[in-house]
C-alpha angles and dihedrals in degrees: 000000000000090000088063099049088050085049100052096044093050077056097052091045095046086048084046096063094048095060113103102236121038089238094067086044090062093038096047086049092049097041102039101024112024108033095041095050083036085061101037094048089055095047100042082053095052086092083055107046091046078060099060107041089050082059098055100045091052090050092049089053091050099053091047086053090049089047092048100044089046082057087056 
């Protein structure tokens, strides 16, 4: 996924420079490049992130069960 995003980044910056006034370059590179990548990454790691926070809950609950079992 990471070599689209390259991808697609090398394209917005090559349409950036293109652009007449320094100010629609970086907009064109923010708006079309940044934000949109920006958008996709976050939601392409939400599976991931869901992972890992269910591990670590679990793991959360174990060790209070040990801790609570070892009390009594």
């Amino acid at each position: 996924m990471y070599i689209v995003v390259i991808a697609w980044l090398y394209v917005v910056f090559m349409m950036s420079i293109t652009e007449t006034s320094p100010v629609a370059g970086i907009m064109t590179f923010v708006f079309y490049g940044l934000l949109p990548t920006g958008i996709m990454v976050w939601l392409a790691g939400t599976g991931k992130r869901r992972q890992k926070r269910k591990a670590r809950d679990a793991a959360a609950r174990e060790a209070a069960n040990t801790a609570k079992e070892r009390s009594e």
